[in-house]
C-alpha beads as a LAMMPS data file, in Angstrom:
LAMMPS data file: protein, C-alpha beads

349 atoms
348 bonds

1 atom types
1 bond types

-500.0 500.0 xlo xhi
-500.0 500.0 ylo yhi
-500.0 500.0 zlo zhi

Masses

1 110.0

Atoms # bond

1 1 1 -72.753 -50.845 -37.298
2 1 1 -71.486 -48.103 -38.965
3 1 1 -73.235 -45.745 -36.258
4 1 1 -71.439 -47.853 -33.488
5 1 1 -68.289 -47.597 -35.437
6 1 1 -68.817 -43.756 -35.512
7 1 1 -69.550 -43.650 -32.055
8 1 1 -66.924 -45.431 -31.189
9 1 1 -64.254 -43.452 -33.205
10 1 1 -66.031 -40.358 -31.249
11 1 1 -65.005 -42.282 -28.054
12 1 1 -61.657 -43.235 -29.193
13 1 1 -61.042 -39.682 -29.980
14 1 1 -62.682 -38.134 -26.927
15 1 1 -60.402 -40.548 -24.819
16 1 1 -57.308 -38.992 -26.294
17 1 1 -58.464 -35.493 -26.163
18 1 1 -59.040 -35.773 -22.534
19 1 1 -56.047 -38.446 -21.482
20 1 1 -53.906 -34.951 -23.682
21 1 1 -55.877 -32.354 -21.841
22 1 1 -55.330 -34.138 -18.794
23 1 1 -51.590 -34.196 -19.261
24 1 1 -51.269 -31.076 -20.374
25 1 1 -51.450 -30.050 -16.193
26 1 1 -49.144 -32.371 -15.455
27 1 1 -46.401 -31.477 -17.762
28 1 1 -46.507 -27.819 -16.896
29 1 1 -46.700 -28.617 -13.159
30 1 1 -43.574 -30.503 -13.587
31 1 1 -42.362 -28.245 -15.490
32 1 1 -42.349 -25.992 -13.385
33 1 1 -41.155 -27.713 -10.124
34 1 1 -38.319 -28.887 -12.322
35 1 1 -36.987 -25.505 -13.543
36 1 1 -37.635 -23.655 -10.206
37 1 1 -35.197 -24.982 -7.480
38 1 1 -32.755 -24.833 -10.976
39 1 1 -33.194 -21.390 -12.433
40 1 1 -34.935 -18.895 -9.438
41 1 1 -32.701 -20.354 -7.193
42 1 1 -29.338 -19.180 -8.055
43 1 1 -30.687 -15.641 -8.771
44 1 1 -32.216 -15.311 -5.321
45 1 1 -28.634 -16.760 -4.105
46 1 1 -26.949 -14.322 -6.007
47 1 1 -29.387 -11.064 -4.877
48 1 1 -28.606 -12.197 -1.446
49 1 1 -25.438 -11.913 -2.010
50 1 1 -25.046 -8.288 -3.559
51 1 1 -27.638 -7.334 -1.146
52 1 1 -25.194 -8.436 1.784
53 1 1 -22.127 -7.092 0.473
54 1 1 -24.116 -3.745 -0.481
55 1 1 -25.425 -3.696 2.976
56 1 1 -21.501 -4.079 4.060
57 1 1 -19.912 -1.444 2.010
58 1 1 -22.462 1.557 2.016
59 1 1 -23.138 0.727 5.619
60 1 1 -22.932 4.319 7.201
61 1 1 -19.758 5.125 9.350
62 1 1 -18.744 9.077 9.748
63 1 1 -15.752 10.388 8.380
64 1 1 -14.271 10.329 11.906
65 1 1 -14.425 6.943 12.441
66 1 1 -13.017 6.661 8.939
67 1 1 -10.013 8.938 10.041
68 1 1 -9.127 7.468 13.645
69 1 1 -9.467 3.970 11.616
70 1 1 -6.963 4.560 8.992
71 1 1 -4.593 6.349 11.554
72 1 1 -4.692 3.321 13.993
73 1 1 -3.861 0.610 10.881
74 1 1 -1.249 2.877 9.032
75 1 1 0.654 3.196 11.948
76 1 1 0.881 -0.401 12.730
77 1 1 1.225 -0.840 9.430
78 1 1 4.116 1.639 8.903
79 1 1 5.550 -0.351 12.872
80 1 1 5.566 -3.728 11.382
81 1 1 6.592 -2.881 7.558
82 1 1 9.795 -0.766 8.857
83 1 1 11.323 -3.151 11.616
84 1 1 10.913 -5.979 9.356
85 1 1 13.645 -4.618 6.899
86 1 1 15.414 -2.110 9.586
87 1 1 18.993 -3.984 8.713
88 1 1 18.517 -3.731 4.845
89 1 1 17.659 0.176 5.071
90 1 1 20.337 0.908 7.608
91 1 1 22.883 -0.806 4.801
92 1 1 21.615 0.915 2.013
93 1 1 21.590 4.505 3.746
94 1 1 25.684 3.378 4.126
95 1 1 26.256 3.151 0.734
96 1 1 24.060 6.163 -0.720
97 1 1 25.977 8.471 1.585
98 1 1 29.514 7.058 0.303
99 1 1 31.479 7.052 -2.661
100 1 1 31.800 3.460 -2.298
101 1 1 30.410 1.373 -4.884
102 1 1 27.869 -0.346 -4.188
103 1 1 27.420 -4.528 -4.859
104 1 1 25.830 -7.382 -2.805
105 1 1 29.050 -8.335 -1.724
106 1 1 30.049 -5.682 -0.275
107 1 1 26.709 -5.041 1.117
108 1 1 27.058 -8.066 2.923
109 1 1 30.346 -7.298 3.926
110 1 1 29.058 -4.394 5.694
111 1 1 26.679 -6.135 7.405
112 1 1 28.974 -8.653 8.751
113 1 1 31.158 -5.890 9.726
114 1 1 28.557 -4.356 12.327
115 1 1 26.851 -7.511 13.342
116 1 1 31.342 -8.424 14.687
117 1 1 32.203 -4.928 15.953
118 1 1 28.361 -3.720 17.473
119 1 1 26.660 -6.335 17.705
120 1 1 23.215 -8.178 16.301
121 1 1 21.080 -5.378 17.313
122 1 1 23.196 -2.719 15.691
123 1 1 21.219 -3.793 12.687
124 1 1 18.332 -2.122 14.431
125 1 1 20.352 0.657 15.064
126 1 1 18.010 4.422 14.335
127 1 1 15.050 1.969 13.794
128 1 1 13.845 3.721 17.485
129 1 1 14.012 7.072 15.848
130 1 1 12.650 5.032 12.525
131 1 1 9.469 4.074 14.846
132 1 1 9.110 7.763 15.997
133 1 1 8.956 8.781 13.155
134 1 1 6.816 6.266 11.009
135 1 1 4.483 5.681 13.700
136 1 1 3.046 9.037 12.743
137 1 1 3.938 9.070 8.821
138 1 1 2.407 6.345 7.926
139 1 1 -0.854 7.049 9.952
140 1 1 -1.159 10.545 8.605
141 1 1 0.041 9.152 4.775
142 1 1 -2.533 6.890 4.665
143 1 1 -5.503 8.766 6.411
144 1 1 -4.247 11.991 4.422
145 1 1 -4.676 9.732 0.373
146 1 1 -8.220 8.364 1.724
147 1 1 -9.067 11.886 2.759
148 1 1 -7.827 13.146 -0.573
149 1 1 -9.277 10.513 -2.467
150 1 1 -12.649 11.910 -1.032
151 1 1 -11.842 15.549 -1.624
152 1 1 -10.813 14.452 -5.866
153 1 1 -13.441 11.959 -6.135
154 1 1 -12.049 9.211 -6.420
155 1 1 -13.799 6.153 -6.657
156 1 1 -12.997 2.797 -8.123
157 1 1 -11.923 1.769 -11.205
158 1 1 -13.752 4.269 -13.432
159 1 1 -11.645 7.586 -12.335
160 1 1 -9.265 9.295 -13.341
161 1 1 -5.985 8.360 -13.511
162 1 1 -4.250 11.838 -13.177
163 1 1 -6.822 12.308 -10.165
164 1 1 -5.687 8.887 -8.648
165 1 1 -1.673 9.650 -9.209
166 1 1 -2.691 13.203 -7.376
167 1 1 -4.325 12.231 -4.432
168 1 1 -1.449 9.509 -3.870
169 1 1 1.195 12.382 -4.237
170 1 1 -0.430 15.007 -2.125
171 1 1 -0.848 12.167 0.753
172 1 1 2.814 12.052 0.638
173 1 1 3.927 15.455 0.419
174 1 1 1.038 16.034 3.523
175 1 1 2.644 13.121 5.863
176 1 1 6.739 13.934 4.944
177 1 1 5.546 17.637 6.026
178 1 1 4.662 16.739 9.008
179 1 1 6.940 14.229 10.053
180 1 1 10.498 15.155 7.966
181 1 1 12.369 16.186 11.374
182 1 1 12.061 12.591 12.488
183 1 1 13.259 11.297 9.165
184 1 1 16.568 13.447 9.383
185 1 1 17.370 12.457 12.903
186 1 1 16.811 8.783 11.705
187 1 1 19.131 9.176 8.913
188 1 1 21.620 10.731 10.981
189 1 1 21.384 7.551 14.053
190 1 1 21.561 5.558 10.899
191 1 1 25.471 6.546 9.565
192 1 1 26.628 6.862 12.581
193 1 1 28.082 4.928 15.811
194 1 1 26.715 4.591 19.125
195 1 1 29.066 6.512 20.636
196 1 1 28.581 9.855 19.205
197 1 1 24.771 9.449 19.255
198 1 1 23.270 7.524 21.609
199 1 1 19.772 8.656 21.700
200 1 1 16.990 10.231 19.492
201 1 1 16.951 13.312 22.044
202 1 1 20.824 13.625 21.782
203 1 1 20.371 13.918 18.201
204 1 1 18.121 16.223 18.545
205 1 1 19.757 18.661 20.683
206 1 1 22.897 18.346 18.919
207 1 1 21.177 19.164 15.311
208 1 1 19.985 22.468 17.059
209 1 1 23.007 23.292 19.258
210 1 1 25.430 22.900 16.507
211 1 1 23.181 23.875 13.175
212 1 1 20.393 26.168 14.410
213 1 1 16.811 25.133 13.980
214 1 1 16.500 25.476 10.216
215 1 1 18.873 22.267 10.075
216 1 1 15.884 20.095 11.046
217 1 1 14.340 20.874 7.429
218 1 1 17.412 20.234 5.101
219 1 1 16.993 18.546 2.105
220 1 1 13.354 18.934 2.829
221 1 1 12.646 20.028 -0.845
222 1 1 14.588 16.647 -2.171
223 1 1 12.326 15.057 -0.231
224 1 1 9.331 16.391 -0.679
225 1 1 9.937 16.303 -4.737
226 1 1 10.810 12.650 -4.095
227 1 1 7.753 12.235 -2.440
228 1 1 5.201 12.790 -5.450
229 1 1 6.038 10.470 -8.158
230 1 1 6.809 7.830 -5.053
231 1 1 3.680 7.989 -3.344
232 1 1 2.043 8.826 -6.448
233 1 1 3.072 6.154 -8.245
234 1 1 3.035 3.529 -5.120
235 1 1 -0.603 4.081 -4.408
236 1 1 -1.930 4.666 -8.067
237 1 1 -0.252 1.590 -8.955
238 1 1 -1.817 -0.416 -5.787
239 1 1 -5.521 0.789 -6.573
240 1 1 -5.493 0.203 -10.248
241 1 1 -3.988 -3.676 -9.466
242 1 1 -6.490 -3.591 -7.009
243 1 1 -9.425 -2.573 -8.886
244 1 1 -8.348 -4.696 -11.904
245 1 1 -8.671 -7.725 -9.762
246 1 1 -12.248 -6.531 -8.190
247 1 1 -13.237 -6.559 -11.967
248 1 1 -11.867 -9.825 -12.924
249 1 1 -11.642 -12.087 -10.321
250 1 1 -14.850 -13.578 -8.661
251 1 1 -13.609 -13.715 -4.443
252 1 1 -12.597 -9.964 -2.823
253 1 1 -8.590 -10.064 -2.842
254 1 1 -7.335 -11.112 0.570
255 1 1 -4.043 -10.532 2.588
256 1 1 -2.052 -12.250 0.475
257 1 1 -3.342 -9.846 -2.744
258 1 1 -2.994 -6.951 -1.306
259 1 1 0.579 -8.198 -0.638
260 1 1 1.518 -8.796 -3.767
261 1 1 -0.207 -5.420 -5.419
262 1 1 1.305 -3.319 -2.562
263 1 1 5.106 -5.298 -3.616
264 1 1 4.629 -4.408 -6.930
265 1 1 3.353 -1.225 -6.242
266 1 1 6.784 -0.427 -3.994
267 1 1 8.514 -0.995 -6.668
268 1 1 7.541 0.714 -9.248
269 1 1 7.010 3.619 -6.542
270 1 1 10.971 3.657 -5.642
271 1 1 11.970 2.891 -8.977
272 1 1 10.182 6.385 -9.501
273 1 1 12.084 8.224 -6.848
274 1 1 15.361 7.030 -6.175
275 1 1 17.665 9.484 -7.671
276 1 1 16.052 12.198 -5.388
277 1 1 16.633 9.529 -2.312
278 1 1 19.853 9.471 -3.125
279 1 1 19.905 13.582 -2.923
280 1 1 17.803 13.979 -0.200
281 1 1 20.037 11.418 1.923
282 1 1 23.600 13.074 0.817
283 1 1 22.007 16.872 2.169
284 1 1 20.579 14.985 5.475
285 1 1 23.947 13.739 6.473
286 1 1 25.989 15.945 5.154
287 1 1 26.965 17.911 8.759
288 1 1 28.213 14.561 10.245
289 1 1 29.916 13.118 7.050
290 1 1 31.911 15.925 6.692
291 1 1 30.891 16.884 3.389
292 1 1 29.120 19.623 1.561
293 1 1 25.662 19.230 0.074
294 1 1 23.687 22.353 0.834
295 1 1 21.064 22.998 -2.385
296 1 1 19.644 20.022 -4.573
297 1 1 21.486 21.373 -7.788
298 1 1 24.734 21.895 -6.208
299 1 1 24.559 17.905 -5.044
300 1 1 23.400 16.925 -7.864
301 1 1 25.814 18.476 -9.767
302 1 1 28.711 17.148 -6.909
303 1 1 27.913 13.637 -7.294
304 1 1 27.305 13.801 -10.573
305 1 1 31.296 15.164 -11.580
306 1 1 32.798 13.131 -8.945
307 1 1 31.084 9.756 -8.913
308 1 1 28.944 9.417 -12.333
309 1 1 25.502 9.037 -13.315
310 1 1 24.862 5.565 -11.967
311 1 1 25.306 7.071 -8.654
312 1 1 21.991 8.205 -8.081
313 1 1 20.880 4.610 -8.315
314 1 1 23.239 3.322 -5.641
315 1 1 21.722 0.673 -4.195
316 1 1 18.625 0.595 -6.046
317 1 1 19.160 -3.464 -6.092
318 1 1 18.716 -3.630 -2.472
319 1 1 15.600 -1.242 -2.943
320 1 1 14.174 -3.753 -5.107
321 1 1 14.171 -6.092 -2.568
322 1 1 13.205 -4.228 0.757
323 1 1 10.629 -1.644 -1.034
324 1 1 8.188 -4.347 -2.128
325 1 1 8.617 -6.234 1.083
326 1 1 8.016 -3.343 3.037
327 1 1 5.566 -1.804 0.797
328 1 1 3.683 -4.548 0.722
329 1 1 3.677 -5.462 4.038
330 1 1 2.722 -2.182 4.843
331 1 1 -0.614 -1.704 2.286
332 1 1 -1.461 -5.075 3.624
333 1 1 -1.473 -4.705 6.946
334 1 1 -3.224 -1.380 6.475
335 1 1 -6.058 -2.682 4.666
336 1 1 -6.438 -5.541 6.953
337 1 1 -6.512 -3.846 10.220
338 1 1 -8.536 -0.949 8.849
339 1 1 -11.620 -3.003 7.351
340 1 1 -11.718 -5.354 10.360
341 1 1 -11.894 -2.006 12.517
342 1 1 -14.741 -0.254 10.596
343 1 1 -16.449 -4.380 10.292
344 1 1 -16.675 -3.897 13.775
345 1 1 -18.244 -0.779 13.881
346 1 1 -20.460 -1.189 11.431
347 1 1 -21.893 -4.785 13.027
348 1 1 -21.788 -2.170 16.940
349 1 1 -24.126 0.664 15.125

Bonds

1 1 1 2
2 1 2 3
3 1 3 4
4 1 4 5
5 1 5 6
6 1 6 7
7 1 7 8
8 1 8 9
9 1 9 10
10 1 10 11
11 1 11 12
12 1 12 13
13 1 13 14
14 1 14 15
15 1 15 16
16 1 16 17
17 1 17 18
18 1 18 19
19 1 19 20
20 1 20 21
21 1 21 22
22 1 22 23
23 1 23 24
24 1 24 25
25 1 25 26
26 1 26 27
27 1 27 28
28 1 28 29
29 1 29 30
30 1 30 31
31 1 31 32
32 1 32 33
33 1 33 34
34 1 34 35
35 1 35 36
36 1 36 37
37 1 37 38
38 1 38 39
39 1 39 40
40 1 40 41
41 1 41 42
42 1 42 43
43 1 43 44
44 1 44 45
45 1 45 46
46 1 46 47
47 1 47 48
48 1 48 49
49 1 49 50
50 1 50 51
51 1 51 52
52 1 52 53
53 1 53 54
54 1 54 55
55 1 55 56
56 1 56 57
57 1 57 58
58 1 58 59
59 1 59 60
60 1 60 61
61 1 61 62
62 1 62 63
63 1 63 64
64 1 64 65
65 1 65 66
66 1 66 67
67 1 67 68
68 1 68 69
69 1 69 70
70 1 70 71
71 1 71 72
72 1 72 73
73 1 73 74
74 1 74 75
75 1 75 76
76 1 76 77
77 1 77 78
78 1 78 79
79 1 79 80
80 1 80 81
81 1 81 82
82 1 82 83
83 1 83 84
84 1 84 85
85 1 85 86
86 1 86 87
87 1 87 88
88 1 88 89
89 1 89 90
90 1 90 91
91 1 91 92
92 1 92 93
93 1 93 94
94 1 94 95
95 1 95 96
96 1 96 97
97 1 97 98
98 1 98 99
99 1 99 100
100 1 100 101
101 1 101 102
102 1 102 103
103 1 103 104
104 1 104 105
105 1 105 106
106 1 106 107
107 1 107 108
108 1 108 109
109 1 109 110
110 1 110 111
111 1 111 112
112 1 112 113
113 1 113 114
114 1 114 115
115 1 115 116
116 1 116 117
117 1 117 118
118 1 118 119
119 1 119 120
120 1 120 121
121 1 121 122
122 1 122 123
123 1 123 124
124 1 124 125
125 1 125 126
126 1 126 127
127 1 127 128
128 1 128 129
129 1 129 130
130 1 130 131
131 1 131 132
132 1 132 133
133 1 133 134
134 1 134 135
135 1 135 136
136 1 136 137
137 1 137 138
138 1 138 139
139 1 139 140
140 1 140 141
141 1 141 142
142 1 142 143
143 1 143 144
144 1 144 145
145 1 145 146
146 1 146 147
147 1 147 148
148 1 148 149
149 1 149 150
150 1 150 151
151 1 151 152
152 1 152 153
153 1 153 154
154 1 154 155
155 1 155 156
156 1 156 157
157 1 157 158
158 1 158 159
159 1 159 160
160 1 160 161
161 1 161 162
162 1 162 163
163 1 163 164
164 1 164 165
165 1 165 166
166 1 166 167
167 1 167 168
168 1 168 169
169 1 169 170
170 1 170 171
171 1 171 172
172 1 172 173
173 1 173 174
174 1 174 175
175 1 175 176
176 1 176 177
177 1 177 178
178 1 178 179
179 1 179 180
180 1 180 181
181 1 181 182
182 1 182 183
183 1 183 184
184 1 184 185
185 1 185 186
186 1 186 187
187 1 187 188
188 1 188 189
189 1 189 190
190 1 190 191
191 1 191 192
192 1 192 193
193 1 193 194
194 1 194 195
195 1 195 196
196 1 196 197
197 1 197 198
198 1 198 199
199 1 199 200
200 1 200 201
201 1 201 202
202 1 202 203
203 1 203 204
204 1 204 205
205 1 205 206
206 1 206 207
207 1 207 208
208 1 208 209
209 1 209 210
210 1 210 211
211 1 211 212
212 1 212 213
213 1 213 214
214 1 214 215
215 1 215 216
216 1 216 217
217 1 217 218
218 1 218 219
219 1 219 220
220 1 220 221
221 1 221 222
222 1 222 223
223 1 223 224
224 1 224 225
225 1 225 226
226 1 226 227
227 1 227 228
228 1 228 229
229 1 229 230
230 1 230 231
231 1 231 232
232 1 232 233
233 1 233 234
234 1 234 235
235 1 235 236
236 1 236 237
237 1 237 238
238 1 238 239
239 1 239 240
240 1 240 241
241 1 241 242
242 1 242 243
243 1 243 244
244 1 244 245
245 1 245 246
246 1 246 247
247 1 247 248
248 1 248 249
249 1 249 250
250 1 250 251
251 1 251 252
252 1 252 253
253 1 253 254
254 1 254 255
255 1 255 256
256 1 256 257
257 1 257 258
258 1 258 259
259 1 259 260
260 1 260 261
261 1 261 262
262 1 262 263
263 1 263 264
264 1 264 265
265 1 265 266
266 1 266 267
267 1 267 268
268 1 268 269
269 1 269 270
270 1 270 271
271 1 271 272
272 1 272 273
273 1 273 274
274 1 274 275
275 1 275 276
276 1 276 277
277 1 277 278
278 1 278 279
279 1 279 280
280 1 280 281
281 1 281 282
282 1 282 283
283 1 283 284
284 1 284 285
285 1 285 286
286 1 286 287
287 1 287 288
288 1 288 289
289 1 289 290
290 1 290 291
291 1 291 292
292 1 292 293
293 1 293 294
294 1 294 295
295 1 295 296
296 1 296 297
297 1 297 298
298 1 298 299
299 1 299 300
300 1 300 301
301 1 301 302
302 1 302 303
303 1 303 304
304 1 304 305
305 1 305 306
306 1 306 307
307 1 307 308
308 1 308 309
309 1 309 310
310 1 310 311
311 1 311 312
312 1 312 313
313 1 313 314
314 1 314 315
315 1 315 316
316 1 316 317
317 1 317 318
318 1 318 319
319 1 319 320
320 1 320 321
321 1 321 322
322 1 322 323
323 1 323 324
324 1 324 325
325 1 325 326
326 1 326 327
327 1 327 328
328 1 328 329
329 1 329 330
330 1 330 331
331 1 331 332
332 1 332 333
333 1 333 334
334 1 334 335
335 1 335 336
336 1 336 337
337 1 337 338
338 1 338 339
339 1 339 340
340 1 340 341
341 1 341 342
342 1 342 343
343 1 343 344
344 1 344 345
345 1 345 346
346 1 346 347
347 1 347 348
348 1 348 349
């Protein structure tokens, strides 16, 4: 009995040890077609993800195709950004010419003025020579600060600052070069009637006829010192918001980002510059206005005496409101066109 008793304890035992070894399986099976679809899963997802997006960004286009692209989109860019707030600029070109002060009221009051004695479109008025003009500055400006970008290494968030602010300022100094004849003429259509100029080519003849060829360059130095804490500042300012949110947000920015970056970005960029806009506008118009501002200390020093220190932020207010817009319309629409562009070639090679 006490044999079967053994024996049976043996059994009892040997039953567990098997029913345990049997389950054994069976838990890790489960186990593991439990934790698969859960843990694998998303880590696949996610490598298929990077690997896209890495197959996107270093997919192979020349530097060509990355020229002609940024051209194409800066200049629509620059097209759209510039008629949208032609009457604001045309109004505050007016009052950084004059003595008169400047205020929202009377800004308005200006506009009123030409919209009852020239019409709607007057608004518009020099936005023609505004198109000639920054059709080709903005397609060189932009194309120039990716091609300097390149030439200082810059890349992302982990350069340098100094190397970002330079390649933003040479861009602009490169595309105001090229293009500052334009600018003049514009400014001249701008503070003036219709019936004195009446056409970008009348402009231009008169400027040489009356003022000799070097005329087409003055206040070219305002300008061009205007031109690299603006652009410096305007597209360091864009890529570092820009790069911030690459780090810290989980989606790409979109249109609507890059709007809001660029708008922020225009305004620190005019803030920046103004004082030398003002300059730069009082030497430009200077022949037609009747006045005398030949060399960038000797205006300086005339508005200074006669009008005070806040003049060289005449009209900043309206600045405020127009840069961003424009700004940001402007790195937008850049950004946009230009990716879907080299999307498309990149999907055709």
């Amino acid at each position: 009995m006490n044999g079967h008793a053994a024996r049976s304890g043996d059994s009892g035992q040997a039953v567990l040890e098997r029913i345990q070894a049997s389950m054994l399986p069976i838990g890790t099976k489960h186990t593991s077609t439990l934790t698969s679809p859960v843990i694998p899963a998303p880590s696949m997802e996610k490598q298929n993800v990077v690997k896209q997006q890495k197959k996107y960004t270093e997919k192979e286009i020349s530097n060509a195709q990355r020229v002609w692209t940024s051209l194409v989109s800066g200049a629509i860019a620059g097209a759209i950004a510039k008629t949208t707030i032609a009457p604001l600029d045309r109004t505050k070109i007016n009052f950084q010419i004059s003595k008169q002060p400047y205020s929202a009221k009377a800004a308005v009051k200006f506009i009123s003025t030409m919209m009852r004695t020239e019409g709607f479109f007057s608004l518009w008025r020099g936005n023609s020579a505004t198109m000639v003009r920054i059709v080709p500055y903005s397609a060189v400006q932009f194309a120039a600060h990716e091609q300097w970008k390149r030439i200082l290494n810059v890349k992302g968030a982990g350069s340098s600052g100094w190397a970002s602010f330079l390649a933003g300022a040479l861009a602009g100094v490169t595309s105001q070069t090229m293009t500052y004849p334009l600018d003049l003429m514009r400014a001249r259509m701008a503070v003036t009637v219709k019936a004195e100029f009446r056409s970008l080519r009348q402009v231009f003849w008169r400027i040489y006829k009356d003022e000799g060829i070097l005329a087409y360059y003055r206040g070219f130095t305002a300008t061009v010192l205007g031109a690299i804490p603006y652009a410096g500042c305007s597209f360091f300012t864009y890529d570092m918001l820009r790069n911030l949110l690459s780090v810290y947000t989980v989606t790409i920015p979109g249109f609507s980002t890059s709007l809001i970056c660029g708008g922020i970005a225009g305004m620190v960029g005019q803030t920046s510059s103004y004082p030398l806009d003002i300059v730069r506008r009082r030497m430009q118009t200077s022949a037609v206005k009747g006045q005398h501002y030949h060399t960038i200390t000797s205006t300086v020093k005339k508005i200074y005496t006669e009008e005070g220190i806040m003049a060289f932020y005449k009209g900043l207010s309206m600045n405020w409101v127009k840069g961003p817009i424009a700004v940001g319309i402007s790195f937008a629409t850049h950004d946009a066109i230009r990716d879907t562009l080299r999307k498309l070639i990149s999907e055709d090679t």
